[in-house]
N, C-alpha and C positions, 0 to 999 in steps of 0.2 A: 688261431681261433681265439676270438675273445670270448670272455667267460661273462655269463650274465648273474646277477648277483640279484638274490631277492629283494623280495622288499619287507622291511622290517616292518613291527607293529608298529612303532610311530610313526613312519611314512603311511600305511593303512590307517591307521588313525586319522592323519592327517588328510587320506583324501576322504575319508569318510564322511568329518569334518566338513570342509570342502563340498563335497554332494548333497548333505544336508544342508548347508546354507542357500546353494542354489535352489535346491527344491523351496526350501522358507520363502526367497526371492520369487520365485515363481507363484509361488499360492498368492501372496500376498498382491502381487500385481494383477492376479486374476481376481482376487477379491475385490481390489481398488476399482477395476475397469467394473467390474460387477455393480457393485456401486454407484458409477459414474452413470451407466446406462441405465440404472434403475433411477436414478435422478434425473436426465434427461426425459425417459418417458413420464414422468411426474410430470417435468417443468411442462411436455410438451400437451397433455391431459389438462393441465392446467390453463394453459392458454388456451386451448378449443373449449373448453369450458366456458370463459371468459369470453370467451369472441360469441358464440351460442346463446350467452345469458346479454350479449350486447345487440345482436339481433335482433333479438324475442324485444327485448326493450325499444330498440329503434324502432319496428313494425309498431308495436303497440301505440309507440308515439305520433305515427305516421296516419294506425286506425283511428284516434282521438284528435287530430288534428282534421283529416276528412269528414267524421262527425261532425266536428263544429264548423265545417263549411257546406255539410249539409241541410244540417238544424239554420244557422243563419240564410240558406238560401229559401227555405220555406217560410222564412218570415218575414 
């Protein structure tokens, strides 16, 4: 039979070490992705924004041009 041998404090240490840095790596990647996604919904808020306020402006341009092929038909 082999004999199994503990493990010292600085192997404990060491993975301890070791677990905490992986937990650090994980928050921090879930921070990052958090981040990312909250920048994405920005960018993409932002561009329907943009396309909505590009609409309203084409219609508008489109009401003002039939006006004035209104107004000149009546005259």
């Amino acid at each position: 039979m082999t004999k199994r041998r503990g493990v010292t404090g600085k192997e404990q240490e060491e993975r301890n070490i070791e677990k905490e840095r992986r937990e650090n790596e994980k928050k921090e990647m879930e921070r990052r992705d958090k981040e990312r996604r909250e920048k994405e919904r920005r960018e993409k808020e932002r561009r329907e924004r943009n396309r909505r306020e590009k609409d309203k402006e084409q219609e508008k341009n489109e009401n003002d041009e039939s006006d004035k092929n209104i107004k000149s038909e009546h005259n």
